[in-house]
LUMZA-92058 format. One record per residue: x, y, z of N, C-alpha, C, CB in turn; residue number from 1; residue in one letter. Coordinates in steps of 0.2 Angstrom, whole numbers, plus 5000, padded with zeros to 4 digits. Atoms other than C-alpha are relative to their C-alpha. Glycine has a CB too. Layout:
+------+------+------+------+------+------+------+------+------+------+------+------+-----+---------+
:   nx :   ny :   nz :  cax :  cay :  caz :   cx :   cy :   cz :  cbx :  cby :  cbz : num : residuo :
+------+------+------+------+------+------+------+------+------+------+------+------+-----+---------+
:    X :    Y :    Z :    X :    Y :    Z :    X :    Y :    Z :    X :    Y :    Z : NUM :       A :
...
+------+------+------+------+------+------+------+------+------+------+------+------+-----+---------+
END
This chain:
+------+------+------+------+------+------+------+------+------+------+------+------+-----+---------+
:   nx :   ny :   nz :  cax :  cay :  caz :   cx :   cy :   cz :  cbx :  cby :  cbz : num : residuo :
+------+------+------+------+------+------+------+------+------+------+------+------+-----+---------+
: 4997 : 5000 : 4994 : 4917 : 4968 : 5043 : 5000 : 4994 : 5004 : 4996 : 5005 : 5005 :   1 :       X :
: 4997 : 5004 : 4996 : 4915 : 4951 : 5048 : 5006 : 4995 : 4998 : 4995 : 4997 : 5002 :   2 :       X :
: 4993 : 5004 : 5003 : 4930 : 4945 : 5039 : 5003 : 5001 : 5005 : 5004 : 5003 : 4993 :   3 :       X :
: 4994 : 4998 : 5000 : 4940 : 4955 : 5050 : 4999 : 5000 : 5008 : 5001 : 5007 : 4996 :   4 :       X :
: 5001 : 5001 : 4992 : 4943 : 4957 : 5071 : 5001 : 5009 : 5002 : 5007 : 4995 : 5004 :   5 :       X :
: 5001 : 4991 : 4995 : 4949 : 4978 : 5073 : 5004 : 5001 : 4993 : 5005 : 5001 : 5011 :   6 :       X :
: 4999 : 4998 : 5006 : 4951 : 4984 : 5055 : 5002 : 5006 : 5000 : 4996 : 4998 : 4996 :   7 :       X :
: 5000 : 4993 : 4999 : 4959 : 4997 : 5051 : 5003 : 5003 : 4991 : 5007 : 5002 : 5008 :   8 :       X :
: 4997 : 5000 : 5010 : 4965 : 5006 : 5031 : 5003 : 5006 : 5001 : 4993 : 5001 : 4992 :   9 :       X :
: 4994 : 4997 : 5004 : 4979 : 5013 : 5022 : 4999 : 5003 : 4996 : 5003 : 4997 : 4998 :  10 :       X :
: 5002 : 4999 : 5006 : 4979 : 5022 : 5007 : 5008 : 5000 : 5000 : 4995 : 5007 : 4999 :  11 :       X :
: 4991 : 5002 : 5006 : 4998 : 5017 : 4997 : 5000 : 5000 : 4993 : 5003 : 4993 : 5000 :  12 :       X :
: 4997 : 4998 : 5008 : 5005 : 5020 : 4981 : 5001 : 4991 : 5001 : 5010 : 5006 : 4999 :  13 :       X :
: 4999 : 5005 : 5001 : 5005 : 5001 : 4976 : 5006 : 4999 : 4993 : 4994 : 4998 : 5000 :  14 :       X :
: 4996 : 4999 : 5008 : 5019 : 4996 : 4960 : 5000 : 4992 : 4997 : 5011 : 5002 : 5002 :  15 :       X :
: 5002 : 5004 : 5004 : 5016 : 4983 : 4949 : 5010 : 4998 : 4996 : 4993 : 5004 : 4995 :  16 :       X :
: 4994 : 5004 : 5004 : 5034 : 4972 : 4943 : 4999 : 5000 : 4993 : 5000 : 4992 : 5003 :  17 :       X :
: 4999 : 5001 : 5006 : 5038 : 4974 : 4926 : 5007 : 4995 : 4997 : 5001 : 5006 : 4998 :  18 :       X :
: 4993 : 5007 : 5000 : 5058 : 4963 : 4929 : 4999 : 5000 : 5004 : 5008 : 5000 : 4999 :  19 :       X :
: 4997 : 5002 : 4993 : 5065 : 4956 : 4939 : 5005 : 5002 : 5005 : 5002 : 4995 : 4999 :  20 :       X :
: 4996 : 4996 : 4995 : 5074 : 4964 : 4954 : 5001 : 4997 : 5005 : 4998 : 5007 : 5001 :  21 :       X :
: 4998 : 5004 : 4997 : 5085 : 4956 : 4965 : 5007 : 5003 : 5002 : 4999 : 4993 : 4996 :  22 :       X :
: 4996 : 4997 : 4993 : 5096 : 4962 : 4980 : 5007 : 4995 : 4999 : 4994 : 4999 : 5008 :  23 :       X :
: 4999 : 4994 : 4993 : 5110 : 4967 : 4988 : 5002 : 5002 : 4990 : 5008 : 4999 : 5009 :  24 :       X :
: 4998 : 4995 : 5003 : 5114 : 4982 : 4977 : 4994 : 5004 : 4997 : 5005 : 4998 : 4996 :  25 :       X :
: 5005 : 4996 : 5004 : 5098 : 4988 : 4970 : 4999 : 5007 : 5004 : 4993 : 4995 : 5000 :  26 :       X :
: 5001 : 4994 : 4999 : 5096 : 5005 : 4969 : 4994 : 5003 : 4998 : 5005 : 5003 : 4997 :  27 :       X :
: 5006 : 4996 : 5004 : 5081 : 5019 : 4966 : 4998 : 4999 : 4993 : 5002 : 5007 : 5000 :  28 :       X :
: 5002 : 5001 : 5009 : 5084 : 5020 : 4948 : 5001 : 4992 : 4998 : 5006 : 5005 : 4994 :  29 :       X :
: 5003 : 5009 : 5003 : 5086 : 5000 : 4947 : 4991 : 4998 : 5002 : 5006 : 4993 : 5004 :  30 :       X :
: 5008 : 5000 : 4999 : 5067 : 5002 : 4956 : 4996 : 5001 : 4994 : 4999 : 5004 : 5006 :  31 :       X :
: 5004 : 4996 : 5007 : 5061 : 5014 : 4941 : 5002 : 4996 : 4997 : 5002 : 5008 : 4997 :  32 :       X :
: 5001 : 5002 : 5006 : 5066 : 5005 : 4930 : 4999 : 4992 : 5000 : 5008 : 5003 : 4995 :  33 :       X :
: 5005 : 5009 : 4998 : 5060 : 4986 : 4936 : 4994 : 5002 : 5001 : 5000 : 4995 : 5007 :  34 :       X :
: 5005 : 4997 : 4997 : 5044 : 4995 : 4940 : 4994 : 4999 : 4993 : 5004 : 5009 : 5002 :  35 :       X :
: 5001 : 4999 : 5006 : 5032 : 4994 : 4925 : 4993 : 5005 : 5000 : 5000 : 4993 : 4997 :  36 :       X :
: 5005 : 4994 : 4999 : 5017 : 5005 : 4933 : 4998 : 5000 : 5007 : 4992 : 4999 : 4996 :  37 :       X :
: 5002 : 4999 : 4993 : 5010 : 5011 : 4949 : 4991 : 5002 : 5001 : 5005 : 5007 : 5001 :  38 :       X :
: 5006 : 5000 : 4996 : 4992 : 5012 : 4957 : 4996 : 5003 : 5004 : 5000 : 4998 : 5002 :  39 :       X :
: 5003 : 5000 : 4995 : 4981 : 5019 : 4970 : 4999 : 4995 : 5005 : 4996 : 5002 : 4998 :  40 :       X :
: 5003 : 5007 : 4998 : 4978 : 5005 : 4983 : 4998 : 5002 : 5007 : 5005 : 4993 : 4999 :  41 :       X :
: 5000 : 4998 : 4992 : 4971 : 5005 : 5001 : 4999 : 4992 : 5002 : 4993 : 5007 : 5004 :  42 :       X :
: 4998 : 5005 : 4996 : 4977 : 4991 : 5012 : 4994 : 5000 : 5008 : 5010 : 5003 : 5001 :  43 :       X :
: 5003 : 4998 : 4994 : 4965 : 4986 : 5025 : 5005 : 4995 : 5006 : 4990 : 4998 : 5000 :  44 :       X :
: 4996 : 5003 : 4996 : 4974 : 4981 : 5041 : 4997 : 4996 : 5003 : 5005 : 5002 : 5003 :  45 :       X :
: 5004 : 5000 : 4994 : 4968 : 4971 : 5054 : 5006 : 4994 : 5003 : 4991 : 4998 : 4999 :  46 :       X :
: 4997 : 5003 : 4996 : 4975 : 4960 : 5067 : 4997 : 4993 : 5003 : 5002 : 5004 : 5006 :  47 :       X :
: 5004 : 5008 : 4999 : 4969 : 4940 : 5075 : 5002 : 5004 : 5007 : 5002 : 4990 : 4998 :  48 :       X :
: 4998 : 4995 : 4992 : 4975 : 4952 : 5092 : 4994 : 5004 : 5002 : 5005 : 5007 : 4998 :  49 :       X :
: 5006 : 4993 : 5000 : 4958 : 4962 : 5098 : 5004 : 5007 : 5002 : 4991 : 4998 : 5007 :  50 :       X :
: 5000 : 4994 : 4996 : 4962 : 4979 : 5104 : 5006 : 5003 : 4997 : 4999 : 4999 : 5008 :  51 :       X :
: 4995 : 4996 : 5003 : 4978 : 4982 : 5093 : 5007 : 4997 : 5007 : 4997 : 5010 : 5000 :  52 :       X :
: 4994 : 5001 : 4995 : 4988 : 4972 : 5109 : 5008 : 4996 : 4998 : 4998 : 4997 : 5005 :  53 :       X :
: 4997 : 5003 : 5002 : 5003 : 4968 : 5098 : 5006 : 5002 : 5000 : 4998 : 5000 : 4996 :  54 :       X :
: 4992 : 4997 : 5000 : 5022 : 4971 : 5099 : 5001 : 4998 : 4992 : 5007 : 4995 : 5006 :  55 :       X :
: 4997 : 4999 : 5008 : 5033 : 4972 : 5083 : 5001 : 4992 : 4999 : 5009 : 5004 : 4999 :  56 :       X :
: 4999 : 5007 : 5002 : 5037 : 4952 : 5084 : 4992 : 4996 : 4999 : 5004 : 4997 : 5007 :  57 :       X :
: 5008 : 5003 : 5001 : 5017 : 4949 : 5084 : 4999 : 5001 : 4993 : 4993 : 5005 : 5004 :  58 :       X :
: 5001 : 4997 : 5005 : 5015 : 4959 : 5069 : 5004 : 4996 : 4994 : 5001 : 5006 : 5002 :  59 :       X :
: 4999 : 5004 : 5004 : 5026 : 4951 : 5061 : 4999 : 4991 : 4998 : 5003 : 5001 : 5000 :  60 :       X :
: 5003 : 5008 : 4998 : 5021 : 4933 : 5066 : 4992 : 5001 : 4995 : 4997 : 4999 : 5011 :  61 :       X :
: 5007 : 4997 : 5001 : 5004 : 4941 : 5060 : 4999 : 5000 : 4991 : 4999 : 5009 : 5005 :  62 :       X :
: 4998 : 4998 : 5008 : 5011 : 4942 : 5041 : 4998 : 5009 : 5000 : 4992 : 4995 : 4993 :  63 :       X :
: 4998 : 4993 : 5000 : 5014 : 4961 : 5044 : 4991 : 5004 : 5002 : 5003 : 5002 : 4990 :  64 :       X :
: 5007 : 4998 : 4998 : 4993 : 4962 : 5050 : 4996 : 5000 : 4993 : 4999 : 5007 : 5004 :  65 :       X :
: 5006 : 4998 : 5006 : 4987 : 4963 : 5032 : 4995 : 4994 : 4999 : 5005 : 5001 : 4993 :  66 :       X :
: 5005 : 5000 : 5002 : 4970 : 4959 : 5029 : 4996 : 4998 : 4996 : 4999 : 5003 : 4999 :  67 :       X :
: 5001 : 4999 : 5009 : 4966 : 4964 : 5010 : 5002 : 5005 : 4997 : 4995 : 4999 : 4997 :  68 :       X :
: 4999 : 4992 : 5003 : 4969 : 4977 : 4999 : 4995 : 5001 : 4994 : 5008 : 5003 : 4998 :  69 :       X :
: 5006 : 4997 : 5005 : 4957 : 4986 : 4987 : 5007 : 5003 : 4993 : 4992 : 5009 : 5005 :  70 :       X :
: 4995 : 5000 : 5004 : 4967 : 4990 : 4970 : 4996 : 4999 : 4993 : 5004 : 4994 : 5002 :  71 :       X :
: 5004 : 4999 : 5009 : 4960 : 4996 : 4951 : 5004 : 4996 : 4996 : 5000 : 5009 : 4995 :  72 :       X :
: 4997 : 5006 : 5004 : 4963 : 4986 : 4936 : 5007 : 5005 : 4996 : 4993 : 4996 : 4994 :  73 :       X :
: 4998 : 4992 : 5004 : 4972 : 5002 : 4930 : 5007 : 5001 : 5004 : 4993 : 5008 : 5001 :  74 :       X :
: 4994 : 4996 : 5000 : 4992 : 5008 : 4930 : 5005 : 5005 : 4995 : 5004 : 4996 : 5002 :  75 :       X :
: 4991 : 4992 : 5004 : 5003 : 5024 : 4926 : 5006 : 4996 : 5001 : 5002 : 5009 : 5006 :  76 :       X :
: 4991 : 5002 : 5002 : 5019 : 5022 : 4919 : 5003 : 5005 : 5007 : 5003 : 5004 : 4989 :  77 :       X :
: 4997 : 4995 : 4993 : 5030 : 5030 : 4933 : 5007 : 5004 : 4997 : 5002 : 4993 : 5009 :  78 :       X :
: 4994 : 4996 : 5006 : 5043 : 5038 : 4919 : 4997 : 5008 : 5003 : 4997 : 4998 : 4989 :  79 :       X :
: 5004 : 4994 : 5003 : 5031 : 5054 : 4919 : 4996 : 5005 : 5005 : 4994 : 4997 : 4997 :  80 :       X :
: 5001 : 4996 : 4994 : 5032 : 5059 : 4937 : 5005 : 4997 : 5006 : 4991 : 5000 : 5003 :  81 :       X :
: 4995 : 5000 : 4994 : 5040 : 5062 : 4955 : 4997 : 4994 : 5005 : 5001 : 5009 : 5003 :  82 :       X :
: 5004 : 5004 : 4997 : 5033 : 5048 : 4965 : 5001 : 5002 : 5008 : 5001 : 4992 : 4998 :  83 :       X :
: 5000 : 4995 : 4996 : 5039 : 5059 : 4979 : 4995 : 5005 : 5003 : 5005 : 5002 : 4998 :  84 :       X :
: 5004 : 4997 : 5000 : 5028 : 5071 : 4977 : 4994 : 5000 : 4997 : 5001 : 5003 : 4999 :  85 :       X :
: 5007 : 5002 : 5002 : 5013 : 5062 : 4972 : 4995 : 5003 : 5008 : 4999 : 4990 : 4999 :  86 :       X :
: 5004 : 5000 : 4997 : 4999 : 5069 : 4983 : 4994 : 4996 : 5003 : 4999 : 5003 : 4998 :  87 :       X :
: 5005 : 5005 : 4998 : 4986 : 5060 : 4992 : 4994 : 5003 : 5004 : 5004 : 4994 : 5005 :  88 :       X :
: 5003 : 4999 : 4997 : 4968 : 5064 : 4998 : 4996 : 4996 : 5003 : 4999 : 5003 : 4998 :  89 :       X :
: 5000 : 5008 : 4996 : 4962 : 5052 : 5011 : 4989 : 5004 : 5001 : 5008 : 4998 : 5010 :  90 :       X :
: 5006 : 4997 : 4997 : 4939 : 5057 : 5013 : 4997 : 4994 : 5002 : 4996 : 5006 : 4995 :  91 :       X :
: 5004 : 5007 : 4996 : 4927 : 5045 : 5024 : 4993 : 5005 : 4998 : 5002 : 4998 : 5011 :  92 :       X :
: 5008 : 4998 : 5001 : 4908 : 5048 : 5018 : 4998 : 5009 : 4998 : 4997 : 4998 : 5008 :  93 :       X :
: 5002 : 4991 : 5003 : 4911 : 5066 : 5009 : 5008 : 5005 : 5003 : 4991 : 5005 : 5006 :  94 :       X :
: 4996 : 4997 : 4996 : 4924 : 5073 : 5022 : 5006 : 4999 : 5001 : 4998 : 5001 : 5004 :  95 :       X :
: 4995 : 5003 : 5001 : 4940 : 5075 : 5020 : 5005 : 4999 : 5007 : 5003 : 5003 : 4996 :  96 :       X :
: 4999 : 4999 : 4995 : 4951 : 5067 : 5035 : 5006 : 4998 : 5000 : 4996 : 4997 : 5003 :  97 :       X :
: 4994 : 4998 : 4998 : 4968 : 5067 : 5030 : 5003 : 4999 : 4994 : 5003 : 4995 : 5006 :  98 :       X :
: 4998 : 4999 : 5007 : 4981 : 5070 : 5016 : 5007 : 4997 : 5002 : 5001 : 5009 : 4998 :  99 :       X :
: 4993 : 5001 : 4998 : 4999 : 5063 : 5014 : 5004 : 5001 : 4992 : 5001 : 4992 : 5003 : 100 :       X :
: 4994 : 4999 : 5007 : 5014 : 5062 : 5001 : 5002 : 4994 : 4999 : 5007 : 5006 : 5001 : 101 :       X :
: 4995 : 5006 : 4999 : 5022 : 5050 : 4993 : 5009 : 4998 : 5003 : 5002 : 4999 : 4992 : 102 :       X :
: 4997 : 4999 : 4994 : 5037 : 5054 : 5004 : 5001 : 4998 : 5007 : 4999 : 5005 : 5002 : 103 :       X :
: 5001 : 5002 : 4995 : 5030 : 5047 : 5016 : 5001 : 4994 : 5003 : 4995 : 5001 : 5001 : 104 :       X :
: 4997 : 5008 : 5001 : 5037 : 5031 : 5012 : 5005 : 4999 : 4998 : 4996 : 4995 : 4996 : 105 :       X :
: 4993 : 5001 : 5001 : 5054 : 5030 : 5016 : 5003 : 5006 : 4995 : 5002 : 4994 : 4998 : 106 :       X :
: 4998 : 4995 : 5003 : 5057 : 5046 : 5007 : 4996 : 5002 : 4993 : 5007 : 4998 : 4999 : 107 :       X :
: 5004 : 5000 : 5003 : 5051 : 5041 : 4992 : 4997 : 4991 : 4998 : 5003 : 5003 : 4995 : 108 :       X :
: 5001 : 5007 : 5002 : 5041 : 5025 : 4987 : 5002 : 4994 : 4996 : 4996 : 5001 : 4997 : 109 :       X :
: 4997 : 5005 : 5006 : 5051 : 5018 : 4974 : 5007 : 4998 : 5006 : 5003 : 5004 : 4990 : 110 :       X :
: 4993 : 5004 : 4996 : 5065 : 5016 : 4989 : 4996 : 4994 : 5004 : 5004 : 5005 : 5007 : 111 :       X :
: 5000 : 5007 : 4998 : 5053 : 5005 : 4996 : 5002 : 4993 : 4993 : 4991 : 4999 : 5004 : 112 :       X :
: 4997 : 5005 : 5003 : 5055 : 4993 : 4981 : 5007 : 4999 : 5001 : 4998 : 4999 : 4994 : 113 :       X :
: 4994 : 5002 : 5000 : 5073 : 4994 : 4981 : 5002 : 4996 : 5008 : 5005 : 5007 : 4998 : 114 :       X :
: 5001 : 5006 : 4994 : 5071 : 4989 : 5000 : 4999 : 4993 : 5000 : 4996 : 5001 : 5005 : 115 :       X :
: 5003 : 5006 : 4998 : 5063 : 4977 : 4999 : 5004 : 4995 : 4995 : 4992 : 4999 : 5000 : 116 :       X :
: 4996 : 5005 : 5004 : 5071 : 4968 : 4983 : 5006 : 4999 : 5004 : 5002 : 5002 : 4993 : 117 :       X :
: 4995 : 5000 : 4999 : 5088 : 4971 : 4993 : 5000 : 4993 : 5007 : 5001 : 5008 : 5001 : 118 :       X :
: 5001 : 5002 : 4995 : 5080 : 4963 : 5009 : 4998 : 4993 : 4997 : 4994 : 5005 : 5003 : 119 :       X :
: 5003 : 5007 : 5005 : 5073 : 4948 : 4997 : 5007 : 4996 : 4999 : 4995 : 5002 : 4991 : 120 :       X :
: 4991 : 5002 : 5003 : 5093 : 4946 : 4989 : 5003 : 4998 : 5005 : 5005 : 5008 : 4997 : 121 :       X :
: 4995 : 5004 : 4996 : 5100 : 4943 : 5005 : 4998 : 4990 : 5000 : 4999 : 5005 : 5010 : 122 :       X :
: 5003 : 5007 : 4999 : 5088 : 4927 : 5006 : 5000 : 4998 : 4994 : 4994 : 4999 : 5003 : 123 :       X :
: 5000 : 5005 : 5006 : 5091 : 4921 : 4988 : 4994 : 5004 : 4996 : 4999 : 4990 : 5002 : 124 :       X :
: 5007 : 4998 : 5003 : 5075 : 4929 : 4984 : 5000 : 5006 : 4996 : 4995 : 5002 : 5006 : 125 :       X :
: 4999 : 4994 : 5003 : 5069 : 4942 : 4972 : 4992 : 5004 : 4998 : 5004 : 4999 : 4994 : 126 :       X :
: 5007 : 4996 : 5003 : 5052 : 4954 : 4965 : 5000 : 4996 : 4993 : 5000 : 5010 : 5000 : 127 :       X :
: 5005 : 5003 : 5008 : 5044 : 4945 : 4950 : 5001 : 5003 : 4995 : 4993 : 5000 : 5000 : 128 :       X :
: 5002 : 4995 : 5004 : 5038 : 4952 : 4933 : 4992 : 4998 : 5004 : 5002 : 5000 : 4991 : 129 :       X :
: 5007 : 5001 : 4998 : 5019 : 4955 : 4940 : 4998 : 4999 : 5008 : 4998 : 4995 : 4996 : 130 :       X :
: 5000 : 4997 : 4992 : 5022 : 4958 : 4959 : 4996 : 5005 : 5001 : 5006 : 5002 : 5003 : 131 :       X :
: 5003 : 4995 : 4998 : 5013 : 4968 : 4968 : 5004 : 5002 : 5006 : 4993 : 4998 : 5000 : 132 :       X :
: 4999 : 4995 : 4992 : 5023 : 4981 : 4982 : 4996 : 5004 : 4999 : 5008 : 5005 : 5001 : 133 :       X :
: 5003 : 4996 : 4995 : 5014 : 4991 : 4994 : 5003 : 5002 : 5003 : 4995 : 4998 : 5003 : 134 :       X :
: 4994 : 4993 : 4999 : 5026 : 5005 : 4997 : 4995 : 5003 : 5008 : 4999 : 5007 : 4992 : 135 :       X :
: 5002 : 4997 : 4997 : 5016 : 5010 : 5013 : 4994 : 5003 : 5003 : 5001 : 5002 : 4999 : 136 :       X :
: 5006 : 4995 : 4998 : 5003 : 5023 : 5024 : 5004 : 5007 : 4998 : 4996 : 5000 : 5008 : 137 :       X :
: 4999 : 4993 : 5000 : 5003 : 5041 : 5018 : 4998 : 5003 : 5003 : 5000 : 5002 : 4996 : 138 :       X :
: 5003 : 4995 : 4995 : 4994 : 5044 : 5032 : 4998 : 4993 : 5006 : 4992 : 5006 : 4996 : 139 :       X :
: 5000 : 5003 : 4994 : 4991 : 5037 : 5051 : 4993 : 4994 : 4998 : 5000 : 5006 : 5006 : 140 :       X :
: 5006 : 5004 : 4999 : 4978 : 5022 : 5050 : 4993 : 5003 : 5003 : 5002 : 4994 : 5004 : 141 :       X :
: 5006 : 4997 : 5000 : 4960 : 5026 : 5050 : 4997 : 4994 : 5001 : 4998 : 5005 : 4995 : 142 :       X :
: 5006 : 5007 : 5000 : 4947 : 5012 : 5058 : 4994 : 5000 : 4996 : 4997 : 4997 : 5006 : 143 :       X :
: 5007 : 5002 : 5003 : 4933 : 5005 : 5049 : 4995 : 4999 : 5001 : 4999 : 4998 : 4998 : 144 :       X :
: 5009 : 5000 : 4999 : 4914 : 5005 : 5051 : 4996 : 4997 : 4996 : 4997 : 5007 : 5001 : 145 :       X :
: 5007 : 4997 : 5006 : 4899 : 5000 : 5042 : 4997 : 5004 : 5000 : 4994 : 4996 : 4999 : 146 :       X :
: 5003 : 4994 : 5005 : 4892 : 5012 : 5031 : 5006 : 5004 : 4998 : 4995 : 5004 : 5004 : 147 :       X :
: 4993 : 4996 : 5005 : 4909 : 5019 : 5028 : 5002 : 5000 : 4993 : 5006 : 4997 : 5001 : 148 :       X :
: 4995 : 5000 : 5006 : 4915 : 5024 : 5011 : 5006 : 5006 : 5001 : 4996 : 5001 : 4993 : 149 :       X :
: 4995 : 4995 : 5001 : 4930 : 5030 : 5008 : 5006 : 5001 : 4995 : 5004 : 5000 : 5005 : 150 :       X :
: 4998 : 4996 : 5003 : 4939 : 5039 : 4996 : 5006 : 5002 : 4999 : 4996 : 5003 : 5000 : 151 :       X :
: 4993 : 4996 : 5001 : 4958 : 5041 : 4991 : 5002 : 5002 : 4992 : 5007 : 4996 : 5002 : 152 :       X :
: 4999 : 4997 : 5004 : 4964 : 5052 : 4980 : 5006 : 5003 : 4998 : 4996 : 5002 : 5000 : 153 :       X :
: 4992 : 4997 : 5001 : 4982 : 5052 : 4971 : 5001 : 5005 : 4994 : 5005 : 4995 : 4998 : 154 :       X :
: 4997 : 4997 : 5007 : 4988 : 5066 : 4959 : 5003 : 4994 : 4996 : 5006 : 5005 : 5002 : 155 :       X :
: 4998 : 5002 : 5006 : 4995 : 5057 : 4944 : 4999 : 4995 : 5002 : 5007 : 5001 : 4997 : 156 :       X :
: 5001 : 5010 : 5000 : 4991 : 5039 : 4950 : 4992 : 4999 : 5000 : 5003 : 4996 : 5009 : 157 :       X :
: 5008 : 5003 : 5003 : 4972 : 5040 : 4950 : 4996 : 4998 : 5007 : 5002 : 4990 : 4994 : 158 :       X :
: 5006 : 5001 : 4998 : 4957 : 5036 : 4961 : 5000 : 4992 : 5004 : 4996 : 5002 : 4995 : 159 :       X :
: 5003 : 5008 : 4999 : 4952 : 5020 : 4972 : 4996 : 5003 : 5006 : 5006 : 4993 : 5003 : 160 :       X :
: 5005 : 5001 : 4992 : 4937 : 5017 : 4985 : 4999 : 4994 : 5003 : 4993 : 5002 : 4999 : 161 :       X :
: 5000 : 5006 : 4998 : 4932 : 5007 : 4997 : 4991 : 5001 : 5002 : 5006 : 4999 : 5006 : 162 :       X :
: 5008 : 5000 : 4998 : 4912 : 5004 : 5003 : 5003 : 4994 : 5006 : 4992 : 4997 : 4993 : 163 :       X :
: 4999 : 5005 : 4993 : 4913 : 4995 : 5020 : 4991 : 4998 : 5000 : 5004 : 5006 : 5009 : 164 :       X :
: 5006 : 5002 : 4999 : 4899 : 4985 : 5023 : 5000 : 4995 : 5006 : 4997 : 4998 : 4993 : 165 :       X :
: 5001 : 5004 : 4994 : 4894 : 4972 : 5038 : 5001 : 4995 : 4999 : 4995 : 5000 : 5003 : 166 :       X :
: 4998 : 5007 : 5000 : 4895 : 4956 : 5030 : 4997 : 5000 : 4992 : 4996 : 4993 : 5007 : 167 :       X :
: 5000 : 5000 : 5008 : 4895 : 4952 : 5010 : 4994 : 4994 : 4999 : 5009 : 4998 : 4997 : 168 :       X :
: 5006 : 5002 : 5004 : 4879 : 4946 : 5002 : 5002 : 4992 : 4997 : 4999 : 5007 : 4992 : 169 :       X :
: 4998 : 5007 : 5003 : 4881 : 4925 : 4996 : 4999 : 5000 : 4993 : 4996 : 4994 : 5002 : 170 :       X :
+------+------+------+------+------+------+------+------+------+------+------+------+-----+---------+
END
């Protein structure tokens, strides 16, 4: 906790770059198929703002508020499901406190990569092989405490936690 000023976490479908994809025209299935696996990941947010007093121009001044993110060494091929209807169970210390869908991210997750490659292409820019997108919350931000753990839980993508602790051990 003392990394951070008014933290708050995400649970996202993260995607791992297998080509290169690069904008304007990218589509869904040019996403799947640049795509080379997908993840569990929770995104902790936080802000140099106390209290969350931020407009949309902060936030982005702010590098979008991100934090860090937690993230296994481990990806599913994304051939072998709907990433739409990936499920998501979000629990803090046993109990569960919220659920979402891969839906939840712009329809489906893999449109954020085509966004964003598209959004990269206008600036000359593009997604790597071995990028990492973060497609999103599948559910409203949840703050963080010490002694927190917490616990998401995706159908076909797999498992990630987090242990919140007060300040990290030297």
């Amino acid at each position: 906790m003392d990394r951070f000023i008014s933290p708050t976490m995400e649970a996202e479908i993260t995607y791992l770059m297998g080509e290169h994809l690069q904008g304007p025209g990218v589509a869904l299935a040019d996403a799947r198929r640049a795509v080379s696996g997908a993840a569990p990941s929770m995104e902790i947010v936080d802000s140099r703002v106390e209290d969350w007093r931020v407009k949309l121009a902060d936030t982005v001044a702010d590098l979008a508020s991100n934090g860090a993110m937690v993230i296994p060494d481990e990806f599913v091929a994304v051939d072998s499901f709907d990433s739409r209807l990936v499920g998501m169970v979000l629990s803090r210390n046993g109990e569960v406190i919220d659920t979402g869908a891969g839906a939840a991210a712009l329809g489906d997750p893999l449109e954020v990569v085509a966004w964003l490659a598209n959004v990269l292409g206008e600036r000359g820019l593009g997604l790597e092989p071995r990028h990492l997108v973060m497609t999103g919350a599948l559910h409203a931000a949840v703050p963080l405490a010490a002694g927190d753990h917490f616990l998401a839980e995706f159908d076909r993508v797999g498992s990630v936690s987090l242990n919140v602790v007060d300040t990290l051990a030297d």
